[in-house]
C-alpha positions as CSV (number, residue, x, y, z in Angstrom):
1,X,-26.2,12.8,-16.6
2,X,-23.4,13.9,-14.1
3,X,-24.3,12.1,-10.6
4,X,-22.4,15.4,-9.1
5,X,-22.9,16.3,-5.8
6,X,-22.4,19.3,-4.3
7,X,-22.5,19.9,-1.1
8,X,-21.0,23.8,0.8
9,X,-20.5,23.8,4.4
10,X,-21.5,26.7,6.1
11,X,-18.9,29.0,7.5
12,X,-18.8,28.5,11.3
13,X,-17.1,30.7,14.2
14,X,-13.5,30.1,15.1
15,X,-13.6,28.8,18.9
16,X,-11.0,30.3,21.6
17,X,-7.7,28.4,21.9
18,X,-6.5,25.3,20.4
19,X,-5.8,22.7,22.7
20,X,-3.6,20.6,19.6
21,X,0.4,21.8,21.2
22,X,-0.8,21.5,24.7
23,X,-2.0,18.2,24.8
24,X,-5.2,16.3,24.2
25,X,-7.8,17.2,27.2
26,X,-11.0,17.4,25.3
27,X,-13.9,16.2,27.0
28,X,-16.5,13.2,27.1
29,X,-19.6,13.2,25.4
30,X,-21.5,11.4,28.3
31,X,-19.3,8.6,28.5
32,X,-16.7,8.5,31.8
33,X,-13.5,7.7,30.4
34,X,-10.2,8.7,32.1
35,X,-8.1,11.1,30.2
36,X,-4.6,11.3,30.3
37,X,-2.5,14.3,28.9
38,X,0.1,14.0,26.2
39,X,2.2,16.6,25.2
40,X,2.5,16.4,21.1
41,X,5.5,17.9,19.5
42,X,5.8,21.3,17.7
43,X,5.2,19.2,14.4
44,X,1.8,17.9,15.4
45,X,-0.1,20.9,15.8
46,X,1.9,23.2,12.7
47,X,0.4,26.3,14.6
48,X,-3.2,25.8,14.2
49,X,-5.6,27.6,13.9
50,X,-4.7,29.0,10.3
51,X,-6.1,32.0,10.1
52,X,-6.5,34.5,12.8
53,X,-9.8,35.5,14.2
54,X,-12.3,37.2,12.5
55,X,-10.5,36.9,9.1
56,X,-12.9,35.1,6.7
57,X,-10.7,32.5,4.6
58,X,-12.7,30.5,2.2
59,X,-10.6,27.1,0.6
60,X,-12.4,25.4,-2.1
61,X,-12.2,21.2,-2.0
62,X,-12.9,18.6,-4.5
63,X,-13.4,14.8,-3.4
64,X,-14.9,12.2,-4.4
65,X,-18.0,10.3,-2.7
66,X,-18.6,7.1,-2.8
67,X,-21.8,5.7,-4.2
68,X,-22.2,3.2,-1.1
69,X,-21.8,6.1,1.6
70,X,-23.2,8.8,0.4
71,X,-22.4,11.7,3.1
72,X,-22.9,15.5,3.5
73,X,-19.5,17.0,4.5
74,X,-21.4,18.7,7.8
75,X,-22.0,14.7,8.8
76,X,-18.1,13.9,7.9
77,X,-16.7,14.4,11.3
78,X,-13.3,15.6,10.4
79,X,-14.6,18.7,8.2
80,X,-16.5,20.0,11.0
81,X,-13.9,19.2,13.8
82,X,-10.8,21.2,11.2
83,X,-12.6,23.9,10.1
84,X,-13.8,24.4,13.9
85,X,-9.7,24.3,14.6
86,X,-8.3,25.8,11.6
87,X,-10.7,29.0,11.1
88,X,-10.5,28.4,7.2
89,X,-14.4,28.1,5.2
90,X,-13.5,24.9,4.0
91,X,-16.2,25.1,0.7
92,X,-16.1,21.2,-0.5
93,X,-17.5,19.6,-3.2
94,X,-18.1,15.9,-3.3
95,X,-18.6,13.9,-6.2
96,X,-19.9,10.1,-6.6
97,X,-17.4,7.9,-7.8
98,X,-19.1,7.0,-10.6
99,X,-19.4,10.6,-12.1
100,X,-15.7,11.5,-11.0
101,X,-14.3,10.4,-14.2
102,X,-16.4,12.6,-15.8
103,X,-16.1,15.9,-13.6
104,X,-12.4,15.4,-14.0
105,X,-12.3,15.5,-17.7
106,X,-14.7,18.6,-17.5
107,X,-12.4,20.2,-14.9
108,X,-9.8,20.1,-16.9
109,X,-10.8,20.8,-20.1
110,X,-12.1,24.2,-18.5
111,X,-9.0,25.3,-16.5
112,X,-11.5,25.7,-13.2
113,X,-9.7,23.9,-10.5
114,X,-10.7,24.4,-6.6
115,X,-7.9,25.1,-4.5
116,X,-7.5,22.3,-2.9
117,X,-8.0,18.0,-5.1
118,X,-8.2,15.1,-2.6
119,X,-8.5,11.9,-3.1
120,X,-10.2,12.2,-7.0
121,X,-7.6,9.5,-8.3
122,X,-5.1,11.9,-10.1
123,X,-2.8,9.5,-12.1
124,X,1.1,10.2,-12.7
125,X,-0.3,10.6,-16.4
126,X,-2.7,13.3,-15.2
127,X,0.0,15.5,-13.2
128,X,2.7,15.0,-16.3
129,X,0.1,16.9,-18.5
130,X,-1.9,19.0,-16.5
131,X,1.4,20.1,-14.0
132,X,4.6,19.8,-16.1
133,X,2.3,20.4,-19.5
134,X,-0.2,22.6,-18.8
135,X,0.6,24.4,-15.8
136,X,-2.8,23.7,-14.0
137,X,-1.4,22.2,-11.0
138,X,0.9,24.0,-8.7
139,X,4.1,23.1,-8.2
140,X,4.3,22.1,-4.5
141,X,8.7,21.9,-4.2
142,X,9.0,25.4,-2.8
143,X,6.3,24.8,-0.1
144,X,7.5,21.3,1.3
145,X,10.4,23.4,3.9
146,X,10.9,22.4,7.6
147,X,9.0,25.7,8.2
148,X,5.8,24.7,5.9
149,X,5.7,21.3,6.4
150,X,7.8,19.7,9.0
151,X,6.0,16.4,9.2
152,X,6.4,15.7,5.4
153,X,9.9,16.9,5.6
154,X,10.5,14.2,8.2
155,X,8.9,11.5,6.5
156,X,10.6,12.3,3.5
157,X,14.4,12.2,5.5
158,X,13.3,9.1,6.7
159,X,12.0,7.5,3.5
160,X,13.9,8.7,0.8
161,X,12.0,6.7,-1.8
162,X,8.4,8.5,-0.6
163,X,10.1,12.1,-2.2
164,X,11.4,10.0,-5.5
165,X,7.9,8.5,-5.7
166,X,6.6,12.0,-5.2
167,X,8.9,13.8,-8.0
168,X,7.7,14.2,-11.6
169,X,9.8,13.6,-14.8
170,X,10.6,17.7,-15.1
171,X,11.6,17.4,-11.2
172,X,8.8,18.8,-10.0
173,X,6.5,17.3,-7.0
174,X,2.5,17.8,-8.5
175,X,1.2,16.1,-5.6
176,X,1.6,15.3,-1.6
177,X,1.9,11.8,-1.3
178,X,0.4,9.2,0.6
179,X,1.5,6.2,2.2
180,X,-1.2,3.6,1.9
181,X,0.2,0.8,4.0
182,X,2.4,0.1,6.6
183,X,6.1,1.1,7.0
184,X,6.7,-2.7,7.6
185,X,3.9,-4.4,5.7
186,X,4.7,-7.5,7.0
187,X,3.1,-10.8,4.5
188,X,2.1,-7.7,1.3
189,X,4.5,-8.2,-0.8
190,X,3.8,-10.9,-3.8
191,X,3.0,-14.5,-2.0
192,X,3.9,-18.0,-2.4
193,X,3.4,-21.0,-0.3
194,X,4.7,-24.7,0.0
195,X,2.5,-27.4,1.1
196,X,4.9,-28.0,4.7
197,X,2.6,-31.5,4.0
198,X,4.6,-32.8,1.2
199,X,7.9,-31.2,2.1
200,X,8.4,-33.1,5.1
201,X,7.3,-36.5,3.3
202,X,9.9,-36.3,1.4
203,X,12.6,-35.4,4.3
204,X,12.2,-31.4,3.7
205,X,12.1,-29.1,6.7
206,X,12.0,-25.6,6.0
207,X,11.4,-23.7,2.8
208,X,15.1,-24.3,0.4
209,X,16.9,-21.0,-0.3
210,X,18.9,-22.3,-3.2
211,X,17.2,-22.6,-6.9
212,X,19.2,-26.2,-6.8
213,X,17.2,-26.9,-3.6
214,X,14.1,-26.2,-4.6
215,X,14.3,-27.9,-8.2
216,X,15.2,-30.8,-5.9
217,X,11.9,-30.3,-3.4
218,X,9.4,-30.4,-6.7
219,X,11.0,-33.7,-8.3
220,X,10.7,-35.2,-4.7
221,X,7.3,-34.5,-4.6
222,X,6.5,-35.7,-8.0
223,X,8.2,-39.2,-6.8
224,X,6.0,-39.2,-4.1
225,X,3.1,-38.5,-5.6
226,X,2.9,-38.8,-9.3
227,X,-0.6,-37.3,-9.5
228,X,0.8,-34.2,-7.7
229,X,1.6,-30.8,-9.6
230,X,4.5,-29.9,-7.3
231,X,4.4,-26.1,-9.5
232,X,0.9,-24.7,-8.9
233,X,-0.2,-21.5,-11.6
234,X,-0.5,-21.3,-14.9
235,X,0.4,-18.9,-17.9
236,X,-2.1,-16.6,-17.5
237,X,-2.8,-16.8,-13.7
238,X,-0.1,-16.5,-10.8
239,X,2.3,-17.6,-13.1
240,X,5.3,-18.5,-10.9
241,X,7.9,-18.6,-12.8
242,X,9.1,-15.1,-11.6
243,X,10.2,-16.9,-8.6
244,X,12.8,-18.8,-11.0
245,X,14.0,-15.5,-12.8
246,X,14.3,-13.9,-8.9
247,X,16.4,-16.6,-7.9
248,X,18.6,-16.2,-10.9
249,X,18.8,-12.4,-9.9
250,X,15.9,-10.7,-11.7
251,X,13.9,-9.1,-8.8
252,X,10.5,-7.7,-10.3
253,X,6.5,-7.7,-10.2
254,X,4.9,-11.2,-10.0
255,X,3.9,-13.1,-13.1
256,X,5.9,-10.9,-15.0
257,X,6.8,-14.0,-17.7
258,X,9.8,-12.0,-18.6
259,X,8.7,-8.8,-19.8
260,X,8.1,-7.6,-16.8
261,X,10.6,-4.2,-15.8
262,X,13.1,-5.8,-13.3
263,X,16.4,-4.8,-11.7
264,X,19.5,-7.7,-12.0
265,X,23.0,-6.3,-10.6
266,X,21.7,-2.6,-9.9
267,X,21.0,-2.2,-13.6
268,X,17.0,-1.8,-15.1
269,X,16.7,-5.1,-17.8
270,X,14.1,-6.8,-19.1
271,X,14.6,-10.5,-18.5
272,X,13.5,-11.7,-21.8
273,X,16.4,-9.8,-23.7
274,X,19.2,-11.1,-21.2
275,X,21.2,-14.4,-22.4
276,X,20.2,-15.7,-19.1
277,X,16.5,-16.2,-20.0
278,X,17.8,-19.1,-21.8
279,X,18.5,-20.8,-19.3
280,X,15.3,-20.2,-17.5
281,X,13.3,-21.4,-20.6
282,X,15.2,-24.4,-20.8
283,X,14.3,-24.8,-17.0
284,X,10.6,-24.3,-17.4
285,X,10.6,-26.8,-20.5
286,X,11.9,-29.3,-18.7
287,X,9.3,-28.9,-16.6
288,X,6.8,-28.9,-18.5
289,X,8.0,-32.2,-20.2
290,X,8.3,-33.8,-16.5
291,X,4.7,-32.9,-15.1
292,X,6.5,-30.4,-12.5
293,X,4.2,-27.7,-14.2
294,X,0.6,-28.9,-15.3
295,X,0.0,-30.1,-18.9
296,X,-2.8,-27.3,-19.5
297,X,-0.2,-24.7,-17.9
298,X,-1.2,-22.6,-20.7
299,X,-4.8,-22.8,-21.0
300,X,-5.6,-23.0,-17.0
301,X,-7.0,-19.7,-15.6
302,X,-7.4,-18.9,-11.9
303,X,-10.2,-21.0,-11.4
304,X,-8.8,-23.9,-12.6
305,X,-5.5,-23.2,-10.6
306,X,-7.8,-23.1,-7.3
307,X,-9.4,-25.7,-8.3
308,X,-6.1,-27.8,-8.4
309,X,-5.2,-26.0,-5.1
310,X,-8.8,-26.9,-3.3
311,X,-8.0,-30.6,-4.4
312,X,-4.8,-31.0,-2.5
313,X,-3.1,-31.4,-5.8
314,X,-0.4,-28.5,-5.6
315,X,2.9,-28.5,-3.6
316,X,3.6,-24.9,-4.3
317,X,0.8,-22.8,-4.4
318,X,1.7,-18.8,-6.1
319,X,-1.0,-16.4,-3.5
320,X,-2.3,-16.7,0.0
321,X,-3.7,-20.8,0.6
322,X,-6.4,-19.6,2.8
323,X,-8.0,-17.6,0.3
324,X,-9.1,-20.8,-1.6
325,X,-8.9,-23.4,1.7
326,X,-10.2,-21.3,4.8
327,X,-10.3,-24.3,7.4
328,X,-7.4,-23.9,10.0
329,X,-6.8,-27.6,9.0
330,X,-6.4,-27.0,5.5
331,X,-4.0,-23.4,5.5
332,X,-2.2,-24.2,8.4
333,X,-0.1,-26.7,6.9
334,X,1.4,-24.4,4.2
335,X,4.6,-22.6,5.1
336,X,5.8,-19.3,2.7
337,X,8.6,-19.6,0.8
338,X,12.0,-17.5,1.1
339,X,14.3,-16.1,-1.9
340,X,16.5,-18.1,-3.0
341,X,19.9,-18.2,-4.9
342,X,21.5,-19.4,-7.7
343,X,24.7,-20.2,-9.5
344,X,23.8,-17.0,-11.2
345,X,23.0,-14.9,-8.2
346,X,24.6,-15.1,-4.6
347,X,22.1,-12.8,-3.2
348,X,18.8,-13.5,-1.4
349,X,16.2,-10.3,-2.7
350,X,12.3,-9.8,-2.8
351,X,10.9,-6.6,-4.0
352,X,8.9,-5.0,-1.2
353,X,5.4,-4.2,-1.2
354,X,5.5,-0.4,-2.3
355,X,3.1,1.3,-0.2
356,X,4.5,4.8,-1.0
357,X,2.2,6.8,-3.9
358,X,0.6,10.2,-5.1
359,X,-1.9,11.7,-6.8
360,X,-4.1,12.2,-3.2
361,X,-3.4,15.6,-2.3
362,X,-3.0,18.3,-5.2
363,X,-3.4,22.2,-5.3
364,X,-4.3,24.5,-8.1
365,X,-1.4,26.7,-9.6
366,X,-4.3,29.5,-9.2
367,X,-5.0,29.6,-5.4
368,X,-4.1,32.3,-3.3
369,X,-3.4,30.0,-0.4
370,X,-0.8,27.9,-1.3
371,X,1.1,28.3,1.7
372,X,-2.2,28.0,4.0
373,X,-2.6,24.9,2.3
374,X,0.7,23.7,2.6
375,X,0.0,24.3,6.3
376,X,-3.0,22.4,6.6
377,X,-1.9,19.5,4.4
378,X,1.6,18.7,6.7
379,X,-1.1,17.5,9.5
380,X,-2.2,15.0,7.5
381,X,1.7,13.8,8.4
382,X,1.6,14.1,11.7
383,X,0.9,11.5,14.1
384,X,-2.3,13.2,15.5
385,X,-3.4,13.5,12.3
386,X,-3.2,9.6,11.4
387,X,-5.6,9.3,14.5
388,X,-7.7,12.4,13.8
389,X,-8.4,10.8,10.2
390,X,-8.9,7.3,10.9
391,X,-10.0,6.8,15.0
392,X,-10.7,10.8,15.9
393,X,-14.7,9.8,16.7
394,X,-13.9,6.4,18.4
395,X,-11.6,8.1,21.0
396,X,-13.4,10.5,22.4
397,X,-12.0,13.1,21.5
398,X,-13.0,15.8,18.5
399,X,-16.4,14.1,17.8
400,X,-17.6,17.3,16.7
401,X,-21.0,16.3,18.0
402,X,-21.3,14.1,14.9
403,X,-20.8,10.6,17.0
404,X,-21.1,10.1,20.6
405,X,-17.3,8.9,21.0
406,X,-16.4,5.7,22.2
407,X,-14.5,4.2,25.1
408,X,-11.7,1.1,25.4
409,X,-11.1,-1.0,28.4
410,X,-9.8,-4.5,28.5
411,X,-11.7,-7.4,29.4
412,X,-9.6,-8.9,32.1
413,X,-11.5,-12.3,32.7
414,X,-11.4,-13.1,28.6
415,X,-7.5,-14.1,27.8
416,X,-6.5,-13.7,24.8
417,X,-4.6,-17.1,23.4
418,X,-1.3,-15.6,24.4
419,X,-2.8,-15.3,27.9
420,X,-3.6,-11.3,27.7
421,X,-6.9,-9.6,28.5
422,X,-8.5,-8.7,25.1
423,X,-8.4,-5.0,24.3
424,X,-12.2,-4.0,23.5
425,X,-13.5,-0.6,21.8
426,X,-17.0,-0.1,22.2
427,X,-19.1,2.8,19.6
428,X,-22.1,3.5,20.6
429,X,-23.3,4.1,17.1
430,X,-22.6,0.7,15.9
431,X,-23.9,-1.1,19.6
432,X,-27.3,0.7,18.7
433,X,-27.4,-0.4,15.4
434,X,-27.3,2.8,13.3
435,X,-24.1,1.1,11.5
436,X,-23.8,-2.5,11.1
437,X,-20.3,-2.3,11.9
438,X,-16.9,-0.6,12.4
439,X,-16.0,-0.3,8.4
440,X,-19.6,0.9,7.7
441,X,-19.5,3.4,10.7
442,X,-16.1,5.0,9.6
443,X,-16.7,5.0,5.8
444,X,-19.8,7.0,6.6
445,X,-18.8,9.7,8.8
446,X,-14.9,9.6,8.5
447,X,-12.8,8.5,6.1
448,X,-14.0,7.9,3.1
449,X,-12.6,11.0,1.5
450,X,-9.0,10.6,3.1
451,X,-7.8,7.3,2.0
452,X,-5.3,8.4,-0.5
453,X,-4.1,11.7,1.5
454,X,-1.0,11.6,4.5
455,X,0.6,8.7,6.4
456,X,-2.9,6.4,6.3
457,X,-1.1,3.9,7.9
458,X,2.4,4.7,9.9
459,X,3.9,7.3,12.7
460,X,7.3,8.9,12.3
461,X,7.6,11.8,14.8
462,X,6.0,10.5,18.1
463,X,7.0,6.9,17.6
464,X,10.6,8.5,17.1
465,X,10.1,10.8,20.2
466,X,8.6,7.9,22.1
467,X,11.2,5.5,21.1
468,X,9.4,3.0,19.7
469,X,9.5,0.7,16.7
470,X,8.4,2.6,13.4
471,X,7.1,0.0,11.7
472,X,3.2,-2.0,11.0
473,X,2.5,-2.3,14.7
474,X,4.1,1.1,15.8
475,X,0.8,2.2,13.8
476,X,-1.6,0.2,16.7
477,X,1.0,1.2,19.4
478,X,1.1,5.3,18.8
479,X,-2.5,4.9,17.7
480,X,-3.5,3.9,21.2
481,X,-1.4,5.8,23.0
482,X,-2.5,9.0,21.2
483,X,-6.2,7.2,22.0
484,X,-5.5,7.0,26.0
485,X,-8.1,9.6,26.4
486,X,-10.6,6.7,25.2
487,X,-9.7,4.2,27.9
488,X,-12.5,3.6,30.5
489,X,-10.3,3.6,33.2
490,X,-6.8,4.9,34.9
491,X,-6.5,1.1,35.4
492,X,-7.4,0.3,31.7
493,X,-4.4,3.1,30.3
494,X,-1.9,2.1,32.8
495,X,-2.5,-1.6,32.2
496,X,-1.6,-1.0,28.6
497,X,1.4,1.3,29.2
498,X,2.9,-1.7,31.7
499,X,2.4,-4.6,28.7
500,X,3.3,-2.1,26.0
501,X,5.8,-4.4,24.2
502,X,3.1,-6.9,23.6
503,X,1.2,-4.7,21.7
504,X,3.9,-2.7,19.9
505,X,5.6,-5.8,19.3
506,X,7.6,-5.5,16.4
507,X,8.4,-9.0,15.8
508,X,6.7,-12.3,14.7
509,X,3.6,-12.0,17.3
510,X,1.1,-13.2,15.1
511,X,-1.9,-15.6,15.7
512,X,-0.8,-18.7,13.9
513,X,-4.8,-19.8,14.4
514,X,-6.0,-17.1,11.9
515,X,-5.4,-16.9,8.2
516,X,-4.5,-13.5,8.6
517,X,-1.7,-14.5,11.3
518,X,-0.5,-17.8,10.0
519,X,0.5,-16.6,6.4
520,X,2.0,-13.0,7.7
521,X,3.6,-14.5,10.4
522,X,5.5,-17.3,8.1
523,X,6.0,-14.3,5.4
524,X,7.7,-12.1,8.3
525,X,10.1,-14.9,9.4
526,X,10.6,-15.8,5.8
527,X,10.5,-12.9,3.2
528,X,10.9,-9.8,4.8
529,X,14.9,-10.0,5.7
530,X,15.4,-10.0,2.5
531,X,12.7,-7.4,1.1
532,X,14.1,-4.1,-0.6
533,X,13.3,-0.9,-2.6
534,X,13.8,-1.7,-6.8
535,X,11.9,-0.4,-9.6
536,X,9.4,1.9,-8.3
537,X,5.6,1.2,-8.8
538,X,4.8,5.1,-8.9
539,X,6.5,6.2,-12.5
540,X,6.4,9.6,-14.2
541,X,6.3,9.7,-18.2
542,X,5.9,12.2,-20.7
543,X,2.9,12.0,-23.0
544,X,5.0,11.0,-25.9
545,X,7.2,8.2,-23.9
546,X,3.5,6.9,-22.8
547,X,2.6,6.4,-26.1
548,X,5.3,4.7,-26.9
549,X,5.7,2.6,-24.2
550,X,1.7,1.5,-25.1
551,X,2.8,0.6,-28.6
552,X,5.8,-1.4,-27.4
553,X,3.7,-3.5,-24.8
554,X,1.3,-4.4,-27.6
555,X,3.4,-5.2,-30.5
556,X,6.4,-7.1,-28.6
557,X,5.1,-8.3,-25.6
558,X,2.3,-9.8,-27.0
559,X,4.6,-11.2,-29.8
560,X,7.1,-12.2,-27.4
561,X,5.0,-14.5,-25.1
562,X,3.4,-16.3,-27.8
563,X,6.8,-17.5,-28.6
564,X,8.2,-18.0,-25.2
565,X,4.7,-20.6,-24.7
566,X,6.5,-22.2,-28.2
567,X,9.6,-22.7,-26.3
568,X,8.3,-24.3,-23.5
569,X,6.0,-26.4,-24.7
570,X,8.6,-27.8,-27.7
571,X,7.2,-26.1,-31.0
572,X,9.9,-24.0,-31.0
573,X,13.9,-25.1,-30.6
574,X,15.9,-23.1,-27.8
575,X,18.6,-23.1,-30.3
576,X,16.5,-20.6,-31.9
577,X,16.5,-18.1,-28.5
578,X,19.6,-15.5,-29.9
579,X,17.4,-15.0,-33.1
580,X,14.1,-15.0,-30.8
581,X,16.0,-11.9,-29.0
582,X,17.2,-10.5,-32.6
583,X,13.5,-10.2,-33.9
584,X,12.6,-8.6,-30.5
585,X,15.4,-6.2,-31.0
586,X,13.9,-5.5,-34.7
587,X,11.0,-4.5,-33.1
588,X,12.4,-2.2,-30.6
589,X,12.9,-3.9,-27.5
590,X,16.1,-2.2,-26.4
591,X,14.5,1.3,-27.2
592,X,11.4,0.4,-24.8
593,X,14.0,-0.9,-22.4
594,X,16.2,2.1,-22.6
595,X,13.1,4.5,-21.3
596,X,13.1,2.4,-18.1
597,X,16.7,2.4,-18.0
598,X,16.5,6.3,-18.1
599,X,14.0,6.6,-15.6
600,X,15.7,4.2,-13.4
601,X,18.9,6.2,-13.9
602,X,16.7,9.5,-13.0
603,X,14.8,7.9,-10.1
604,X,18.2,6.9,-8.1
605,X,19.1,10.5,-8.9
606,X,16.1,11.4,-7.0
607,X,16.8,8.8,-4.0
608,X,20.2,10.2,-3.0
């Protein structure tokens, strides 16, 4: 049986005036905290409220619920708190995440859509047939104008690559998408770590950035220790050798083992078809024959590769060391690597964490609101809206009567270890015991049904307005500011505005004590100079290229790596790798390449 859940909130009266374009002043509810005024720009409020009063607007929603926090909309505090601001009857219908599947197929299949489809999981799949095919989702191009939607506009001038992860095959945008990271993830893209241990035995220093450098780094450590494996991973689990094919100038996804889509010299290629890949197998054999790689490389799965790693047998270590050795004593002595060159490739590249995607936010080609929705959806891009989705009931501020509020004040006589007061947010809620703690608390009256709609992670307008950095800690920095209101004290809000670069800080200020700090911290200083935008993550296909690309994946792929093991290991001769190619090309592989090429070709279109 559908697990469906639906749940209508009732239509409540539009209050007086919107306090959103003058500034936040909204009171306490019981606690004192001091509350300072901020004038947000023309872009943050988009005119609210929607509808004028005494007209009765009613905007049906779909989201999903998840099973753990299992809600009414009238206890989700931001449902209350807009439809209080906006004046629309905002009629929503939750369903559990294990039934969504299932309510999506049935939606579908009878052409009754709500209005409004948040954060059900629509795949790029999904809005190919049921937007460009079928017509069932609207369209959204002609609504996304600086009139509409100034926030998304903004972010989209800013970001180029958000509006070409956005776009569809037929050109069409299906969806308003969300950002679900940082603008400056720092330490998210794909990790890899050398044991600083064993590096400086050996007379090593700092990480090498040539591929000649670090060859030279694992035969050192296999001199020094011959029961070391200097390459950590295995064939089937964080397979590293994509930080080989990256140094020779293939930038891609990690463990891609050469059929992974990458970009070499601005052009879309798979690595296994390029003359090049020869000399990478030839690499990899070699170490496979010298014990740089382990002797059950191709059997070893991920437990046996942490196993190795828990051991202290690995000098280079393909994910995060901490996750395997959480002792300070035991992660802090690994360092993250940095892209390297080659004799093939002069430049240092890493693909970026792509933290830009879609599928959160989509509108029925049948409602009679689309530009009411449009409306309501820019806020979502807005700074204030950031903070109304993900800290609105810990600031004091629109708590809808749902939560008590909270208040933040620092606690001057407990330093912090870079000698600063620690910044402390109290919630009633969870101090009482009513949630266990702050991811419980905002799961179950917040955010659960947001997480793939608007910014969800990163400022554009104010930070801009304020001049301040735009990046992963520009997110804490607006965050609080727009949070002044929940400071105890005048003292508390001016003390943070006087030490404001320690907390924006934009540069490496992270805890090198925590696991969190050390491995993002040597990833910033490290990796992300040389991170950048390449094949996108978020890719549009028709049904028939899907199908095709499905078939190609299984037929030469999985054909193609068995032989690829053959190389390295010996049973087959690399004499044999331009009629290894040939037999791929029999099967197709330049026709499954040349749909990536195309949609490469399409996507830079897109970009500008």
């Amino acid at each position: 049986m559908k697990k469906l859940l639906c749940l209508v909130l009732a239509a409540m009266m539009l209050l007086g005036s919107v306090a959103m374009a003058e500034g936040l002043t909204y009171a306490s509810d019981g606690i004192g905290v001091f509350n300072p005024s901020y004038d947000f720009m023309e872009t943050d409020c988009n005119s609210w409220p929607l509808v004028a009063e005494g007209e009765n607007v009613q905007i049906s929603v779909m989201t999903y619920l998840t099973d753990s926090y299992s809600t009414d909309p009238e206890t989700t505090q931001f449902w209350t708190w807009a439809q209080e601001e906006t004046g629309v009857d905002f009629v929503i219908e939750q369903v559990l995440e294990s039934a969504l599947s299932e309510r999506k197929n049935l939606m579908f299949a009878s052409c009754e859509l709500p209005d409004i489809l948040m954060s059900i999981g629509l795949s790029t799949t999904d809005m190919m047939n049921y937007g460009a095919g079928e017509g069932l989702l609207l369209a959204l191009n002609d609504y996304i104008t600086p009139e509409l939607m100034p926030n998304l506009c903004l972010a989209y001038e800013e970001f180029p690559i958000w509006k070409a992860n956005s776009t569809a095959a037929d050109g069409n945008i299906y969806s308003f998408p969300t950002n679900r990271g940082y603008f400056s993830p720092y330490g998210e893209s794909d990790r890899i770590f050398y044991d600083l241990n064993r590096m400086k035995a050996v007379g090593i220093e700092e990480p090498p950035t040539t591929l000649d450098g670090f060859i030279d780094m694992l035969y050192k450590m296999k001199e020094a220790d011959p029961d070391c494996i200097p390459l950590g991973g295995s064939n089937q689990s964080m397979n590293p050798g994509y930080l080989i094919l990256n140094a020779m100038g293939f930038v891609g996804p990690s463990g891609h083992k050469g059929f992974g889509l990458t970009v070499r010299n601005g052009e879309a290629v798979f690595p296994v078809g390029d003359p090049l890949f020869k000399e990478y197998l030839a690499l990899m054999k070699k170490f496979y024959d010298d014990g740089i790689i382990a002797e059950s490389f191709f059997t070893d799965k991920g437990t046996e590769v942490n196993a190795q790693m828990s051991e202290g047998k690995l000098g280079v270590y393909p994910f995060v060391p901490f996750t395997v050795t959480p002792a300070e004593e035991d992660f802090s002595h690994w360092v993250s690597f940095t892209p390297m060159t080659s004799e093939w490739n002069d430049k240092r590249q890493w693909r970026e964490y792509n933290c830009w995607e879609t599928g959160g936010f989509a509108v029925s080609a049948e409602t009679e609101h689309a530009e009411l929705i449009a409306r309501f959806a820019d806020f979502f891009y807005s700074d204030y809206g950031f903070v109304a989705i993900w800290d609105g009931p810990r600031s004091n501020n629109n708590t809808a009567g749902i939560v008590k509020g909270a208040e933040t004040y620092f606690e001057y006589d407990n330093l912090d270890t870079n000698g600063m007061p620690n910044l402390k947010t109290v919630v009633p809620e969870i101090e009482d015991g009513t949630y266990t703690g702050d991811y419980d608390y905002k799961w179950a009256i917040q955010s659960g049904p947001f997480s793939t709609v608007g910014l969800n992670g990163g400022h554009v307008a104010t930070s801009r307005a304020l001049g301040l950095p735009e990046g992963k800690y520009a997110t804490r920095h607006t965050a609080y500011l727009l949070r002044g209101i929940g400071f105890r004290t005048e003292e508390d809000y001016n003390y943070y505005m006087e030490h404001i670069d320690y907390y924006a800080v934009d540069q490496a200020a992270f805890d090198v004590h925590s696991p969190e700090g050390q491995f993002r911290g040597s990833m910033y200083q490290y990796v992300t100079p040389y991170e950048g935008s390449f094949f996108p993550k978020v890719t549009y296909f028709t049904v028939e290229q899907s199908e095709a690309l499905a078939e190609y994946s299984a037929t030469i792929k999985t054909y193609g790596e068995g032989e690829i093991a053959k190389f390295i290991v010996g049973d087959r001769d690399l004499e044999d790798f331009d009629a290894f190619v040939k037999e791929l090309e029999d099967m197709g592989l330049r026709d499954w390449e040349k749909i990536y090429q195309d949609y490469w070709a399409n996507y830079l279109a897109n970009m500008g």
